[in-house]
C-alpha positions in Angstrom: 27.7 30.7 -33.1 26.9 33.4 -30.5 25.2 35.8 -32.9 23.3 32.5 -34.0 22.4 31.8 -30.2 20.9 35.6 -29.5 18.9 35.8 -32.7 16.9 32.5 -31.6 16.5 33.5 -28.2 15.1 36.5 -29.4 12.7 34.4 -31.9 11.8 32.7 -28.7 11.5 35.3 -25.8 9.1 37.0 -28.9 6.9 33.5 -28.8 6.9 32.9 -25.2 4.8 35.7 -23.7 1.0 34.4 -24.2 -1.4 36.6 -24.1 -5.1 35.7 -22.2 -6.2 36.5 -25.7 -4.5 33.2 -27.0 -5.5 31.3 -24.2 -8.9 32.1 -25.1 -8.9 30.9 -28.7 -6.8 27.9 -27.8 -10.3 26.9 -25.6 -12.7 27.9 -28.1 -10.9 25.7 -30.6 -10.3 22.6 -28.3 -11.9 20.5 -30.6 -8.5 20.2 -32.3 -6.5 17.3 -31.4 -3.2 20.0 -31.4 -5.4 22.4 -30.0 -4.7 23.5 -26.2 -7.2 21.9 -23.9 -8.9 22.5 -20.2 -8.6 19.2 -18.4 -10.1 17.3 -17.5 -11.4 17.7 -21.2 -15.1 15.8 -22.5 -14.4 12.1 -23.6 -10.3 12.6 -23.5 -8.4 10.2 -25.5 -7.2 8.1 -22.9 -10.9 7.1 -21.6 -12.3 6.2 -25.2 -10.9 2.5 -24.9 -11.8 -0.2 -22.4 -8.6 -0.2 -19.9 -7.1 -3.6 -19.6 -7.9 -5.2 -16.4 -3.6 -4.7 -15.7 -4.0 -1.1 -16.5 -6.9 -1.1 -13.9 -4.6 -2.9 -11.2 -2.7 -0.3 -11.7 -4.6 2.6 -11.7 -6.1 0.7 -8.0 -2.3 0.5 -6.8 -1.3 4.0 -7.5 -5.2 6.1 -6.5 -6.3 3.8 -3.6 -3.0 3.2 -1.6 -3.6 5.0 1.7 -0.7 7.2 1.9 1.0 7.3 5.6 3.2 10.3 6.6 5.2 11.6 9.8 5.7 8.4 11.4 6.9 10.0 15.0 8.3 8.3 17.5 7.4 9.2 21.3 10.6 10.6 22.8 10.4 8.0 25.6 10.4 5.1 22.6 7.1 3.5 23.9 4.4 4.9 21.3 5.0 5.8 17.4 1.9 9.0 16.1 1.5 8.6 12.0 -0.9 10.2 9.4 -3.0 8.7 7.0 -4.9 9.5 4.7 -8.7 8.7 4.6 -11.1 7.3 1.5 -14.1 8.6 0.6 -17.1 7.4 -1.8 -15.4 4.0 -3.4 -12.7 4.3 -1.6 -11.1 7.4 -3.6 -8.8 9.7 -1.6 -11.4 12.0 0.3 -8.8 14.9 0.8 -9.2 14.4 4.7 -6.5 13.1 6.9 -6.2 11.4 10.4 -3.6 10.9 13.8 -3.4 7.6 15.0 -1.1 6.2 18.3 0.0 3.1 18.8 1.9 1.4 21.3 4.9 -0.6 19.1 5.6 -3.4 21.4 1.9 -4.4 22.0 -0.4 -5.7 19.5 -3.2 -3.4 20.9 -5.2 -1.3 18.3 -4.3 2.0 17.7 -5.8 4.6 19.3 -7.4 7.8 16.4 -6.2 11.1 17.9 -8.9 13.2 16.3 -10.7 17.2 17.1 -13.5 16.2 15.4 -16.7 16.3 17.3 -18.7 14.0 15.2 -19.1 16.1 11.8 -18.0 15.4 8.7 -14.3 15.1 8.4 -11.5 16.8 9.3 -7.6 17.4 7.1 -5.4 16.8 10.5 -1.4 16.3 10.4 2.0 17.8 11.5 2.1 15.4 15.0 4.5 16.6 17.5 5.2 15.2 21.0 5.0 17.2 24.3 8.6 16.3 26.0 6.9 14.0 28.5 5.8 11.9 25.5 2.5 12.0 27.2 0.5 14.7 25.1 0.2 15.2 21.1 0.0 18.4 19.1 -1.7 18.6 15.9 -3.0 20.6 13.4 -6.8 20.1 12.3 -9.5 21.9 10.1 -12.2 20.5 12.6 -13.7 24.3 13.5 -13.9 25.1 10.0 -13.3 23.2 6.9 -10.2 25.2 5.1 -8.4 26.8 8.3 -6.2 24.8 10.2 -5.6 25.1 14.3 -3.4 23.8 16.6 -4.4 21.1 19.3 -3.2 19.1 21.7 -4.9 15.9 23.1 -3.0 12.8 25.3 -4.3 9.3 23.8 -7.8 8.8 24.6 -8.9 12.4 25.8 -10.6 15.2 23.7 -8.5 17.6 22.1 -8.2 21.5 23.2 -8.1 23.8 20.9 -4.9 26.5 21.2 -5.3 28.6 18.5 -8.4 30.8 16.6 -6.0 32.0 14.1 -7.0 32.4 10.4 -3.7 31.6 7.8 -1.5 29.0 7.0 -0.4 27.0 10.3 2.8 24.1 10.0 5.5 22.8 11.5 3.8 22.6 15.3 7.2 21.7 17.9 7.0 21.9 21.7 9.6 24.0 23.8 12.0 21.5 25.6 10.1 22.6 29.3 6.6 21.6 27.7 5.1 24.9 28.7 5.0 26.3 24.9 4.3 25.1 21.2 5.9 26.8 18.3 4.9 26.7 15.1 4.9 28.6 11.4 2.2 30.9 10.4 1.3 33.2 7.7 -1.3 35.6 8.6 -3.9 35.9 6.2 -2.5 33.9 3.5 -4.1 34.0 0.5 -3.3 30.1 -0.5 -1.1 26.7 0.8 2.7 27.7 1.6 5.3 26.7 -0.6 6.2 26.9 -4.1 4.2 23.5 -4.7 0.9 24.7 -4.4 -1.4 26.7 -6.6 0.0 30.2 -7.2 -3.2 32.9 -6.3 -3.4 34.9 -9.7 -1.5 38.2 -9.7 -3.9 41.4 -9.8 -3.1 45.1 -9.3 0.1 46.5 -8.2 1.8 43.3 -8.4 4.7 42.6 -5.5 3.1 44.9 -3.5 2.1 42.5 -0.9 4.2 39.6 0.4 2.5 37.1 2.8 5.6 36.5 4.8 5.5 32.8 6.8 6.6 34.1 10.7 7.2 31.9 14.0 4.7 32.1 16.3 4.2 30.2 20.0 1.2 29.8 21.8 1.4 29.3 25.5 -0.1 26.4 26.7 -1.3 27.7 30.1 -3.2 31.0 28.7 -3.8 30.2 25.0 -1.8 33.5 24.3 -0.1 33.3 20.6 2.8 35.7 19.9 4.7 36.0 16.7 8.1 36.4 17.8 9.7 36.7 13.8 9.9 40.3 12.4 7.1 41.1 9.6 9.2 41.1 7.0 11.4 38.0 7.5 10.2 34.7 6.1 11.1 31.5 8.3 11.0 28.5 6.7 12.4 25.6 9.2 13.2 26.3 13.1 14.2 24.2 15.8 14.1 24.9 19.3 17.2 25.6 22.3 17.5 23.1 25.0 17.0 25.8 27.5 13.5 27.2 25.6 14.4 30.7 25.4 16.0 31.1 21.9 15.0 29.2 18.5 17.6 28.5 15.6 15.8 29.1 12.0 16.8 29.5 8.6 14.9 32.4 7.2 15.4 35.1 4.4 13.7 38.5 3.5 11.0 39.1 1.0 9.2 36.6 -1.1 9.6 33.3 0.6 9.7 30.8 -2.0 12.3 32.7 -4.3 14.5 33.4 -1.2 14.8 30.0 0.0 17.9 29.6 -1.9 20.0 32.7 0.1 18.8 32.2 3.1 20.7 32.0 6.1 20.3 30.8 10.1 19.2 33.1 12.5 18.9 32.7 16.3 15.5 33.9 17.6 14.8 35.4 21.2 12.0 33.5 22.7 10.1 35.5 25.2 9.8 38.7 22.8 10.3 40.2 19.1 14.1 42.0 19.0 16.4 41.6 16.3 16.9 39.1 14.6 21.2 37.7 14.8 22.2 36.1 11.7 24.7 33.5 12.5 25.5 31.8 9.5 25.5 33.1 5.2 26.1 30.4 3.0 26.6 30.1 -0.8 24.9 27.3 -1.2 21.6 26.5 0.0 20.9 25.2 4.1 18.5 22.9 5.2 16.7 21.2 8.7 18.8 23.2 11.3 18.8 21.2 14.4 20.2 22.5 18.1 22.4 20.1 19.9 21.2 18.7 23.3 24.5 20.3 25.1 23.0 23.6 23.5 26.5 24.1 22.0 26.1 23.4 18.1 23.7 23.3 15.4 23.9 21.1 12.8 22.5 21.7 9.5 22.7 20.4 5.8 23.8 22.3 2.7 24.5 21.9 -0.6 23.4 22.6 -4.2 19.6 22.1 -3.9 17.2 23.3 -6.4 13.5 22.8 -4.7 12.7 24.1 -0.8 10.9 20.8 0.1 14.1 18.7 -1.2 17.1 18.8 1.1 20.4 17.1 0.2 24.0 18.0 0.8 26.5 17.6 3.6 26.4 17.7 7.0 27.6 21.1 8.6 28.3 21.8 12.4 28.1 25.5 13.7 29.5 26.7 17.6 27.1 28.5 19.3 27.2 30.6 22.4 24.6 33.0 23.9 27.5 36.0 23.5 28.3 36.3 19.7 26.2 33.7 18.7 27.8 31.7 15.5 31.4 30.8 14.8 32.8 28.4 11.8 30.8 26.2 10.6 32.4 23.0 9.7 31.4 20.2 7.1 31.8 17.1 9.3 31.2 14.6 5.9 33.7 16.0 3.1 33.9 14.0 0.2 30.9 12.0 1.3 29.8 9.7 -1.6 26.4 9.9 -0.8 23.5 12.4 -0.2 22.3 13.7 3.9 18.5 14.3 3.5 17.8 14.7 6.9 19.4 14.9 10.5 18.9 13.9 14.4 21.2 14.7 17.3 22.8 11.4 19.6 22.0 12.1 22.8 25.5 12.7 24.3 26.0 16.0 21.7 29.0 13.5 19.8 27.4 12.3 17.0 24.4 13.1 14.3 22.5 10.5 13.1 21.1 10.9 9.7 19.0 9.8 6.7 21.3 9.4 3.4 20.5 8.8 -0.1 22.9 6.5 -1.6 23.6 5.0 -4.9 20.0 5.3 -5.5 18.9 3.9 -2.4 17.9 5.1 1.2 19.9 4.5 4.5 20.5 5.6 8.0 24.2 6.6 9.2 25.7 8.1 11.9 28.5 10.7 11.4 31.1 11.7 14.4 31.5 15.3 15.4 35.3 14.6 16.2 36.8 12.0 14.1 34.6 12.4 10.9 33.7 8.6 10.8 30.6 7.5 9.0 28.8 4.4 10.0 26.5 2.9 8.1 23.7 1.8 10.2 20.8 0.5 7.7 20.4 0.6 3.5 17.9 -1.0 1.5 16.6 -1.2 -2.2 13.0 1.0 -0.3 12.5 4.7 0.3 12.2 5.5 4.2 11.1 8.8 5.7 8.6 11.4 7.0 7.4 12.4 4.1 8.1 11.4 -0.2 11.0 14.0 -0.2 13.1 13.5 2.6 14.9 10.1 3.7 15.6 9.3 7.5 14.0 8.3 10.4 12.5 9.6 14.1 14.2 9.4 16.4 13.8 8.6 20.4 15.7 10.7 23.3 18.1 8.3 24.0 18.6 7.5 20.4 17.6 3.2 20.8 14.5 3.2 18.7 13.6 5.0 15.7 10.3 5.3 13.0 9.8 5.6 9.9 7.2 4.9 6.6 8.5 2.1 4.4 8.0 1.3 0.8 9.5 0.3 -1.9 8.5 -1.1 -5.5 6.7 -4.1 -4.4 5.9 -3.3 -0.8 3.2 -0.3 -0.2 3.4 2.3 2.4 3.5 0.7 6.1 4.9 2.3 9.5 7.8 0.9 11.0 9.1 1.4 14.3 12.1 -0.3 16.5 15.8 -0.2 17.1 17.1 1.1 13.6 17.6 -1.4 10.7 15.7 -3.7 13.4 12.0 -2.8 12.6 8.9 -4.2 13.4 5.9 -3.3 11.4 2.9 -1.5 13.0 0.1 -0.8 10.6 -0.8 -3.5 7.5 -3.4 -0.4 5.6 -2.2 -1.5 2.7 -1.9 -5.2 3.0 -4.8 -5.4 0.3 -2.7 -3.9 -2.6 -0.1 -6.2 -5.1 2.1 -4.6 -7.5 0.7 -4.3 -10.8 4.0 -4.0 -12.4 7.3 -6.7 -12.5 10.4 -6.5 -10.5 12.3 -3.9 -10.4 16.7 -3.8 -10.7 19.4 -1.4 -9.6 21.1 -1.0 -13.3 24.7 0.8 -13.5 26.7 2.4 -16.4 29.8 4.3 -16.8 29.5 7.4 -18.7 32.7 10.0 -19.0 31.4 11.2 -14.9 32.1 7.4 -14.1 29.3 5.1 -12.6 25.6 6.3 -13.3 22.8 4.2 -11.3 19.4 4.1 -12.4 16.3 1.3 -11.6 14.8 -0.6 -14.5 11.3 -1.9 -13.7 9.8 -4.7 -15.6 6.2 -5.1 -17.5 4.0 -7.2 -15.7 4.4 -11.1 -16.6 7.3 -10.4 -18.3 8.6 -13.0 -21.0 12.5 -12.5 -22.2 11.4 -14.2 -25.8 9.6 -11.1 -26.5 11.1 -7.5 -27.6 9.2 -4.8 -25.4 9.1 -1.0 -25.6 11.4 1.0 -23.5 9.9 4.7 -21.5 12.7 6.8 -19.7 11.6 8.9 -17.0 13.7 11.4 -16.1 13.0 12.6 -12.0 12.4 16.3 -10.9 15.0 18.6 -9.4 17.5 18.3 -10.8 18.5 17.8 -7.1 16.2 14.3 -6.5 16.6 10.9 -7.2 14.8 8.1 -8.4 14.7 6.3 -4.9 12.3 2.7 -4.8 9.0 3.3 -3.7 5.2 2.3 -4.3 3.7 4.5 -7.2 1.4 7.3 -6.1 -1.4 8.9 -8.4 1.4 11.4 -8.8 3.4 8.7 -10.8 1.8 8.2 -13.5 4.8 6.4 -15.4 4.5 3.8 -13.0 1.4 2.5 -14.8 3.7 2.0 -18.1 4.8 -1.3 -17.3 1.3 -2.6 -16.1 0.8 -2.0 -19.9 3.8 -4.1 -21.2 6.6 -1.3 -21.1 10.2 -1.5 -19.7 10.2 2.2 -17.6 14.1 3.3 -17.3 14.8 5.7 -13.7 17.8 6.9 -14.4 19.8 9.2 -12.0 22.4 11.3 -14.1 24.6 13.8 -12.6 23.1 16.4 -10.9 20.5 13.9 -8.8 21.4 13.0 -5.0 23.0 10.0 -4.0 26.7 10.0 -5.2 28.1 13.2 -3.5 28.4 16.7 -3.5 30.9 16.8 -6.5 28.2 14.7 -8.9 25.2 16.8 -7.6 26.9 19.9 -8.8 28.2 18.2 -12.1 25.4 19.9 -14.2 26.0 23.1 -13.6 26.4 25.6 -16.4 25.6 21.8 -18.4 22.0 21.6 -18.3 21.0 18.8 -21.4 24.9 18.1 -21.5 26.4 15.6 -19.7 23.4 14.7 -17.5 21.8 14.1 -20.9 24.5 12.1 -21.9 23.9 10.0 -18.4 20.6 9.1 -19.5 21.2 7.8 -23.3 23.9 5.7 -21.2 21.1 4.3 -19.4 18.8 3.7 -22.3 22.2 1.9 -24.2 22.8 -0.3 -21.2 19.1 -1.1 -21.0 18.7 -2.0 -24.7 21.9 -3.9 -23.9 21.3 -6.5 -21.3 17.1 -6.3 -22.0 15.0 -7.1 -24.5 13.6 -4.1 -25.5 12.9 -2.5 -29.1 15.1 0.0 -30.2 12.4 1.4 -32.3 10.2 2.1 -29.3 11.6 4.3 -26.9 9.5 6.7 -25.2 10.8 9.3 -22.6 8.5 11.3 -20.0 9.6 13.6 -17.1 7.6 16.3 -15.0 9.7 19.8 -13.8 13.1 19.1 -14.4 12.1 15.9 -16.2 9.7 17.6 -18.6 12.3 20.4 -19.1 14.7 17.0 -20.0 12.1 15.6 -22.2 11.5 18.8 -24.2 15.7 18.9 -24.8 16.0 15.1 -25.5 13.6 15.5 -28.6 15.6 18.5 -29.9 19.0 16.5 -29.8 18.1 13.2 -31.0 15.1 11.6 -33.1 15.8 8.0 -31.2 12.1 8.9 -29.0 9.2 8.0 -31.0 7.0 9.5 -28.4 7.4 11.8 -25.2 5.2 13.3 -22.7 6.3 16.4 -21.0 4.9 17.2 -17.9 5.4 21.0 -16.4 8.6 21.8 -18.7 11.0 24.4 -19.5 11.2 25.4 -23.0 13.3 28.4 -23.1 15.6 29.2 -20.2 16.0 33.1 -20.7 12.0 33.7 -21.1 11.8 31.3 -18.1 13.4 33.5 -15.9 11.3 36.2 -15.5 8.4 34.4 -15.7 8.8 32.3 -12.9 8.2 32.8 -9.2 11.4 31.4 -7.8 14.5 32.9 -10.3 16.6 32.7 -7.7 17.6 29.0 -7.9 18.9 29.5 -11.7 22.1 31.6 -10.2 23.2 29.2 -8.3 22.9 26.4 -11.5 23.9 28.9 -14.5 27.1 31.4 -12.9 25.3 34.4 -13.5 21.3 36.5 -14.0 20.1 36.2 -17.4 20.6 39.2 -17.9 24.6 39.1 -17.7 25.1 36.3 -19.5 21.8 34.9 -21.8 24.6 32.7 -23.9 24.9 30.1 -20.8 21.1 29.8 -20.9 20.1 29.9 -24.3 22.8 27.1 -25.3 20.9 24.9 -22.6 17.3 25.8 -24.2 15.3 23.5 -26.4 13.8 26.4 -27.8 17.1 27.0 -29.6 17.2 23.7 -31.2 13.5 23.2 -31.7 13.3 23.2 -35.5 15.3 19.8 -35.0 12.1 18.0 -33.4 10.0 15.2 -35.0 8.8 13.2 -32.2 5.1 13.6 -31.1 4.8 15.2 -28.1 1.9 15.4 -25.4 2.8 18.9 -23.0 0.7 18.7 -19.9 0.7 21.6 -17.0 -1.0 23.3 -14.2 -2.8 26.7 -14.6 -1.5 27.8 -11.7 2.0 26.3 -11.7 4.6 28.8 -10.3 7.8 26.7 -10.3 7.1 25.9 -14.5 4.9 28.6 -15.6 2.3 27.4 -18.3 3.6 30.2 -20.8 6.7 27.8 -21.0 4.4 24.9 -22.4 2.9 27.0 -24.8 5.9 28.0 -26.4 7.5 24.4 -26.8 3.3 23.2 -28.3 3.3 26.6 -30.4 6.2 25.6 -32.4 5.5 22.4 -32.6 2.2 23.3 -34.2 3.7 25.5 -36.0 6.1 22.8 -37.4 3.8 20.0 -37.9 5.0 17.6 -35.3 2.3 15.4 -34.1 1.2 17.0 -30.5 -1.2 17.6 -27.7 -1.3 20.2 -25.0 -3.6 19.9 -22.0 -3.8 22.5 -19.5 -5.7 21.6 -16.1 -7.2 24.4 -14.0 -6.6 25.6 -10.2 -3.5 23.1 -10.3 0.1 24.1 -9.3 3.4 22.4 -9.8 2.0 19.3 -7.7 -1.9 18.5 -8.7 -3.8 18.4 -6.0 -7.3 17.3 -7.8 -7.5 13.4 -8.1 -9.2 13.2 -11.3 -7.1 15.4 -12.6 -4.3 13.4 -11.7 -6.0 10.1 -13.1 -6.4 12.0 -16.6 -2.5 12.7 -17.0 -2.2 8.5 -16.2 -4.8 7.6 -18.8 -3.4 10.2 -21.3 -0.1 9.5 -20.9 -0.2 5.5 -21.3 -2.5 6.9 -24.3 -0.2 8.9 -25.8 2.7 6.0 -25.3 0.4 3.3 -26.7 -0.7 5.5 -29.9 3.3 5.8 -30.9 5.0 3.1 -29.6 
């Protein structure tokens, strides 16, 4: 069987490497319905029918909801700063960004906290309260369209301008005295930070240069920025001492996004550059570290993650003292059956409160420093955070009142701000939009891991006498959930049951929101048991629903295309999939990607050492088994899942005869940041769904 294994992966690491030569034919010839495609591509199959006036709903829902971020409460409690997005020519997203302030008690309008001087728009986010709670900083592309600067303005007064940097600025945080600002900053970078974004095409000597992302503070009195972080040491979240003269970080050498997964917390001298003390090496991967108020621990959370911008795991505290630095750290929630996403400090230095992914749903606990006790404080069937990957809230000084966006699958994006589980809603921006899809259930199953939760969502003006097709879409990660929340243009599934589909979320083993144990149950198991989770789902859905067991679908993007491209290998029950960004072969995958180093941590071992572990997980092995039609969509530019991995799963597929289409859209990464491009993978999709099923 192993000799079997090899000589396929060799087959396939022999396919995989596509040439520019290959790409270039595949454009020339896109006249072919199996032909590879630029996107978006002239008359695509999606737009050559009139779209039903639900589909329209839905397409309104998911590319005209005003998306609301960082919803920060003042440290005093009084006033709540969010970001929201800002619509352009008929009311599309416009790219551009804004700061509002609003007082939560009072019913007075809020208050724009803008650098623009009366030009066209400005892209302006990352809020962050001066100590006082009287001033705001802010980043803005006022100056110049492209290239972010730090501010700082107080409700109703012009903003001043810190910085006249030119890179990547995030993350802006003032020092506990108010006389500072830190924030992150790579110099000169070439393109967005993170391993989200467009890669910038490799040229020359290739690793020669790495843009590191450093810590740099700008004093507020003389403008004066310093980067306190050496040049070779990327930082990737920071948080500040009470006292202001040291900074706790979690930062690794070399290439930042592949080193994310071994790096470890550092304590940073404030006033100048000097060594750096590493105070804590994990094996598993650490998250938001966060300085007690006593100045005596830092909490942080780790656990088996498998994207930067995704944090889940345990809680962990850490002794620190200005002598030797770190001690022990501790996990203060063993055996927690649920998932920490993100974490705040009480203000007595006793107790972290915390936002918590749990049995597919988000809520706020508290978690004692001495006893261990968990307290629930807040859950609901909604997702709740900063930002569409992390779950929690803001949190004021003396810990009373807290803020947060809300959403789930019926309510759009709104801020929310007051005592915790106790909210009172501040902005209605998107009291305009109604779901264009039904109600939506919690669903469990027991597969041989135990309970398995999942959300079934219900076609629009559903009717039980009928039979109705079934989609599964399987989330990213694998460490993610399927957590309720309104649709975005980025979720193009969501559109499926505006068009008179059942749409299974499932959340096998290896998702967030059951525990450590189940996050880590996939490992060395990729498209074992967490594919078993998911047929589970699908029975129990046929089971208690009327659906067609003739028409199943299944979709996924990352981690769920890599799940798609498996599931039609291993069983012909799919009459149609889309994969979106996937993973064909696991051992050509590996050095083709730009951030290897999370596939150690999932499969024991390199590649290199063991390729059996890989190739037994890779649909590439099993891809002579495939007869479902498949649509393959990916970014040009996508680091995470490399296109050459699409055009090895669409190659053999062509080469087989199996009924497919492969789209590739340029200057896009792993998340597309062009809206029309993003509207073509919705039309497509339901398209591709409709054609089959």
């Amino acid at each position: 069987m192993l000799g079997k294994i090899i000589s396929n992966v060799a087959r396939a690491a022999a396919i995989s490497w596509v040439s520019c030569a290959l790409l270039a034919t595949a454009l020339l010839l896109a006249t072919q319905p199996t032909i590879a495609q630029r996107a978006p591509a002239a008359a695509p199959q999606a737009s050559r029918h009139v779209t039903p006036p639900a589909m329209q709903q839905a397409l309104r829902d998911m590319f005209d909801v005003h998306a609301i971020s960082e919803a920060v409460i003042s440290p005093d409690g009084r006033r709540v700063a969010w970001v929201e997005s800002l619509s352009g020519k008929n009311g599309a997203p416009s790219g551009n960004s804004a700061v509002y302030v609003a007082d939560w008690k009072s019913h007075a309008a809020a208050q724009r906290i803008t650098a623009e001087t009366g030009g066209a728009a400005a892209a302006e986010s990352n809020v962050a309260w001066s100590p006082d709670s009287k001033q705001l900083a802010f980043l803005s592309d006022a100056a110049h369209s492209g290239q972010l600067q730090l501010y700082v303005a107080a409700p109703g007064e012009t903003a001043r301008q810190l910085t006249h940097v030119k890179g990547d600025l995030s993350n802006p945080a003032w020092s506990p005295d108010g006389k500072s600002i830190a924030f992150l900053f790579i110099e000169n970078a070439p393109r967005a930070a993170g391993p989200l974004a467009a890669e910038a095409p490799d040229e020359g000597v290739v690793g020669a240069k790495i843009y590191e992302q450093r810590l740099a503070i700008v004093d507020l009195a003389t403008g004066r920025v310093r980067q306190i972080t050496p040049a070779d040491m990327y930082v990737y979240e920071y948080d500040w001492s009470p006292g202001s003269k040291r900074l706790v970080a979690t930062a690794a050498h070399g290439n930042g996004d592949d080193n994310w997964y071994v790096a470890q917390i550092y304590i940073f001298d404030a006033a100048s550059l000097v060594a750096p003390r590493s105070i804590f090496k994990s094996d598993m991967q650490i998250g938001t570290p966060k300085w007690s108020p006593d100045g005596k621990t830092v909490a942080f959370i780790a656990g088996l993650m498998s994207d930067e911008p995704v944090v889940g795991g345990d809680i962990y505290a850490l002794p620190v003292n200005a002598s030797s630095g770190g001690g022990n750290a501790r996990d203060v929630t063993p055996g927690m059956k649920a998932t920490a996403s993100s974490i705040n400090w009480s203000a007595d230095s006793k107790s972290i409160v915390f936002g918590e992914i749990v049995d597919g749903k988000s809520g706020v606990a508290s978690v004692s420093l001495d006893s261990g006790a968990v307290t629930p404080l807040w859950t609901g069937a909604e997702h709740i955070g900063q930002n569409q990957f992390t779950v929690g809230v803001s949190l004021s000084r003396d810990d009373k009142t807290s803020a947060a966006v809300r959403e789930s699958f019926s309510a759009p994006p709104e801020v929310w701000t007051g005592p915790t589980g106790n909210w009172k809603q501040v902005t209605s921006l998107n009291k305009a939009l109604h779901p264009a899809w039904g109600k939506a259930e919690s669903l469990h199953w027991n597969t041989d891991i135990g309970s398995v939760q999942g959300w079934i969502v219900y076609p629009e003006n559903y009717d039980p006498s009928r039979k109705y097709p079934l989609v599964v879409e399987v989330h990213g990660g694998p460490a993610w959930a399927n957590l309720p929340r309104w649709p975005s243009r980025r979720d193009y599934s969501a559109a499926l049951p505006a068009n008179g589909y059942f749409l299974l979320l499932p959340n096998p083993r290896g998702s967030y929101g059951a525990g450590e144990a189940f996050t880590k149950a996939n490992v060395k198991d990729f498209g074992y048991g967490d594919f078993k989770d998911i047929m589970g789902g699908v029975d129990a859905a046929i089971a208690s629903l009327p659906i067609d067991p003739q028409r199943l679908g299944i979709t996924g993007w990352s981690y769920g295309g890599y799940m798609t491209m498996w599931a039609v290998t291993q069983t012909h029950r799919f009459k149609a999939a889309v994969a979106g960004a996937g993973l064909a072969d696991w051992l050509s995958y590996y050095g083709e990607n730009q951030i290897d180093k999370w596939m150690t941590f999932y499969f024991g071992d390199t590649v290199y050492n063991d390729p059996a572990v890989y190739a037994k997980s890779a649909p590439i092995t099993f891809i002579k088994n495939v007869k479902t039609p498949t649509l393959i969509l990916v970014g040009d530019s996508d680091g995470e899942c490399p296109p050459p991995q699409s055009y090895e799963f669409w190659h053999a597929l062509v080469t087989l005869g199996v009924p497919t289409q492969f789209v590739i859209y340029p200057h896009e990464g792993h998340e597309f940041a062009n809206p029309a491009h993003s509207r073509d993978v919705v039309e497509r999709a339901v398209a591709w769904f409709d054609a089959h099923l």
